[in-house]
C-alpha positions as CSV (number, residue, x, y, z in Angstrom):
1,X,170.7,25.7,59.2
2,X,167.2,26.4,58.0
3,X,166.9,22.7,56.8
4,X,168.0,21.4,60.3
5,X,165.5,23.3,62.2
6,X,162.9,22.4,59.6
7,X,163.9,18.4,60.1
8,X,164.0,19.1,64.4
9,X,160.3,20.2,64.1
10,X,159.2,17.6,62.0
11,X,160.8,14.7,64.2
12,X,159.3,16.2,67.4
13,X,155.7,16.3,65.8
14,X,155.5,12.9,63.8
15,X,154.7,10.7,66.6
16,X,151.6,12.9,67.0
17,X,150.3,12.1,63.3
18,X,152.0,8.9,63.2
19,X,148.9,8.6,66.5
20,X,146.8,10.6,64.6
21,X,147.2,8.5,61.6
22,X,146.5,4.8,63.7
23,X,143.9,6.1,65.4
24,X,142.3,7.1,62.6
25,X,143.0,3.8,60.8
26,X,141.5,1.9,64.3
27,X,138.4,3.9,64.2
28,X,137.7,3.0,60.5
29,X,138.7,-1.1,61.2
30,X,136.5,-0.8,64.5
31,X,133.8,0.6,62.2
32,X,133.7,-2.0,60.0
33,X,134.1,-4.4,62.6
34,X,131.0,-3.2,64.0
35,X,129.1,-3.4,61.2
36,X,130.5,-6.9,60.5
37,X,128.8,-8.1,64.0
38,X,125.8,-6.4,63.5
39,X,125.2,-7.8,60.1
40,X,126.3,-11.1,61.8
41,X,123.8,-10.6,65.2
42,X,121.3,-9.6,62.4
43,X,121.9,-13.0,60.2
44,X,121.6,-15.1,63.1
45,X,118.4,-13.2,65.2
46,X,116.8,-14.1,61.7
47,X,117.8,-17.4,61.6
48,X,116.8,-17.6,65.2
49,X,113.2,-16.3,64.5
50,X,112.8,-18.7,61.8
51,X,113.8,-22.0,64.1
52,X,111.3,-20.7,66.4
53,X,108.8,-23.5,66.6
54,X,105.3,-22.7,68.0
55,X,102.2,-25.1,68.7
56,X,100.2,-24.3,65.8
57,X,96.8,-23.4,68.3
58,X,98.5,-20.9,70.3
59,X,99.4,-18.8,67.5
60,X,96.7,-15.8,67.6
61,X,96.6,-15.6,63.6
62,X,95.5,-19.3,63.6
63,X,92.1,-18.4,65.1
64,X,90.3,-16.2,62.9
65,X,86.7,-15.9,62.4
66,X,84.4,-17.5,59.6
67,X,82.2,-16.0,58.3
68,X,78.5,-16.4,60.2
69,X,75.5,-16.5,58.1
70,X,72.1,-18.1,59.9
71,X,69.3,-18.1,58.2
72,X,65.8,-18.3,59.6
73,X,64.2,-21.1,59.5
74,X,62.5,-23.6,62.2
75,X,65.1,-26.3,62.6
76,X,66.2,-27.7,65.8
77,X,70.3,-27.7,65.5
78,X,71.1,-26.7,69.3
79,X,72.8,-30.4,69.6
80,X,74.0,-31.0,66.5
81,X,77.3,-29.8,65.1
82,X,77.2,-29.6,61.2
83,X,81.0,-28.2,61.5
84,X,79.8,-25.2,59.5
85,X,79.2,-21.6,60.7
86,X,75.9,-21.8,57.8
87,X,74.0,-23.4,60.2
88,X,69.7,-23.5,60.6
89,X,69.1,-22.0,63.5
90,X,65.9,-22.9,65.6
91,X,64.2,-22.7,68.7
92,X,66.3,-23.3,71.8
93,X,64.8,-25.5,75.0
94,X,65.4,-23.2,77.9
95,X,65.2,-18.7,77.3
96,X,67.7,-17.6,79.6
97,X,70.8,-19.1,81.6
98,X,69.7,-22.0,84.0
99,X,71.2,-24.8,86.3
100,X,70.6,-28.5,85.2
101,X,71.6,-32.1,85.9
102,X,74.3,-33.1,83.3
103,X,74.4,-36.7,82.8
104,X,75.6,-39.7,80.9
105,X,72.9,-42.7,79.7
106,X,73.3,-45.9,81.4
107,X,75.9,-44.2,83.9
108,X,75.7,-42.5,87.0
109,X,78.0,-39.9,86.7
110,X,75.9,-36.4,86.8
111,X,77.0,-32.9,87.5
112,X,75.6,-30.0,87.7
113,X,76.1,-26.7,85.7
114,X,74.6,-23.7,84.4
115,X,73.4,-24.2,80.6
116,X,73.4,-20.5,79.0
117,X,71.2,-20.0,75.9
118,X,72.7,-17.4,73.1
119,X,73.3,-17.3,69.7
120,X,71.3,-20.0,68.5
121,X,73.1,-22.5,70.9
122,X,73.6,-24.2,74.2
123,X,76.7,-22.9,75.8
124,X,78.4,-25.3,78.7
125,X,81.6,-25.2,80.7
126,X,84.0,-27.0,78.3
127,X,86.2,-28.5,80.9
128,X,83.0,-29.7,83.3
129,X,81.3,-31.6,80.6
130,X,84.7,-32.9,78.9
131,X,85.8,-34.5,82.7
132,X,82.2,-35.8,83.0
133,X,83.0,-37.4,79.4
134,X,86.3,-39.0,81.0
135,X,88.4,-36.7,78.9
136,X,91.8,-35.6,79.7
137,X,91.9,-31.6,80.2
138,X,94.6,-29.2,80.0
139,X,93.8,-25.3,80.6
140,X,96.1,-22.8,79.2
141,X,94.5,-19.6,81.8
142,X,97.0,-17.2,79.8
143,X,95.8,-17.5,76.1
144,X,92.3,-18.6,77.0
145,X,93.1,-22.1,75.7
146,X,91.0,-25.3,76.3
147,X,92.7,-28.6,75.1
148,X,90.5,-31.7,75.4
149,X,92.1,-35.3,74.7
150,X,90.0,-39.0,74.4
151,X,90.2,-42.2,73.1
152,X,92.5,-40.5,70.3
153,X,90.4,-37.6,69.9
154,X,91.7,-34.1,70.5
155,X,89.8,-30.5,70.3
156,X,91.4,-27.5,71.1
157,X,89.1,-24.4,71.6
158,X,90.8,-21.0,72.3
159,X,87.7,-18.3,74.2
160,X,86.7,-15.7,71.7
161,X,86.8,-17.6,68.6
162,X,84.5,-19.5,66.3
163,X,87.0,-22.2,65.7
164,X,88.2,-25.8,67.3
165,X,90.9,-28.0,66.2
166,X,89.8,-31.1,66.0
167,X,92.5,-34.1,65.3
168,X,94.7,-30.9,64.5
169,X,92.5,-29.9,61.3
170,X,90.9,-26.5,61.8
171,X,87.4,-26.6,62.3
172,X,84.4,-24.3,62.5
173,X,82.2,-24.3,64.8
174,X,78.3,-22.4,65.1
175,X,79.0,-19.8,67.8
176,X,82.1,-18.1,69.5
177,X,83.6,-19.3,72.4
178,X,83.4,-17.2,75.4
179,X,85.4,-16.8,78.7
180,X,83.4,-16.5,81.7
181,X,84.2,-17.6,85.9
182,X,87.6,-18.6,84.9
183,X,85.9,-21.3,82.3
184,X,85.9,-21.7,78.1
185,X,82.0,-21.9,77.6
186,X,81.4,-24.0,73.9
187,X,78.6,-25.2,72.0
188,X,77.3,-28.2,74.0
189,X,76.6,-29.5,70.1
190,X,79.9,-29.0,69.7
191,X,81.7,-30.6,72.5
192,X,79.5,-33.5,72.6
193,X,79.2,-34.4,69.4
194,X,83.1,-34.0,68.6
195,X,83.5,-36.9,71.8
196,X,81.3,-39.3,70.2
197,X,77.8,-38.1,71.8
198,X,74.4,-36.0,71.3
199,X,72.7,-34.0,74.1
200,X,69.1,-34.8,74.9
201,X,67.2,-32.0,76.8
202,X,65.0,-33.9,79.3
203,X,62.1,-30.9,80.6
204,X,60.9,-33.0,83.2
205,X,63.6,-34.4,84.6
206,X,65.5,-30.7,84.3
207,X,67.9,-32.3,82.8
208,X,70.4,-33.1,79.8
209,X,71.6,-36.4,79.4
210,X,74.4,-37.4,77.0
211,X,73.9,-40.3,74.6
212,X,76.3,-41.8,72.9
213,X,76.1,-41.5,68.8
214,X,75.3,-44.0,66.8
């Protein structure tokens, strides 16, 4: 009798640890399910990041500074670009920020802009002179990014930096960039020279005229 009642109780609680038992089981396969699909999500996020391509000169890291060292001496180097941050730096035509006639030799295309002296060097709107230059312009407002195109040359400035691309090879250049009136001010030198040209400051004529290199 004792062995009946002990057989009754045990088939009216089995299905409960039978239950007890699969859940138990369920919560140990969902477990490692789990950590299957986050190992997996994991895997391919990092595979993801690594596909991820980016154009090389909007990648902050990519515009670092070089080194600036400037001697003193007496030369003249306010439109020339050596493509080196060890440049001579001289005496600059004009003292403080001033508006002048911007034009091309042999050529009536002229504008007019604000030439600000700092630095050692001629700063210019970027995209006014590169237009002037026939140059196709792209701004990028967000990152602060100037990208110039010509006759199969390309520069790529980015504001706050002493650095261009030029033809995709990274460049220094004698001053940092700066952002000012929703325009990349460069180097005139810079600019210029890197389209094929050399500034001339004209006093009389209050003027800067753009000459092509030879």
């Amino acid at each position: 009798m004792r062995i009946i009642k002990i057989l009754l109780i045990i088939s009216l609680i089995w299905p409960f640890v039978d239950a007890n038992i699969a859940n138990a089981d369920d919560e140990e396969d969902y477990k490692k399910y789990e950590g299957d699909v986050h190992k997996k999500h994991n895997d391919d996020y990092d595979d993801d990041e690594e596909d991820d391509d980016y154009d090389y000169y909007k990648e902050e890291d990519d515009y670092e500074y070089y080194d600036q060292r400037y001697p003193e001496t007496n030369s003249n180097t306010w439109n020339i670009w050596t493509r080196s941050t060890y440049v001579n730096k001289g005496e600059l035509p004009l003292k403080e920020a001033k508006e002048i006639q911007l034009k091309l030799e042999n050529n009536n295309n002229t504008v007019s802009l604000y030439l600000i002296p700092l630095d050692g060097e001629i700063y210019v709107p970027g995209k006014i002179v590169a237009e002037l230059l026939g140059a196709k312009v792209v701004n990028y407002d967000d990152s602060k990014i100037l990208e110039i195109n010509k006759a199969g040359t390309e520069l790529i400035f980015r504001a706050g930096t002493n650095v261009v691309y030029y033809n995709e090879i990274k460049t220094p250049i004698p001053a940092v960039t700066f952002y000012l009136n929703d325009n990349i001010y460069v180097p005139i030198s810079v600019i210029s020279n890197g389209l094929g040209y050399v500034a001339e400051w004209q006093e009389m004529n209050n003027a800067v005229v753009l000459k092509l290199l030879k």
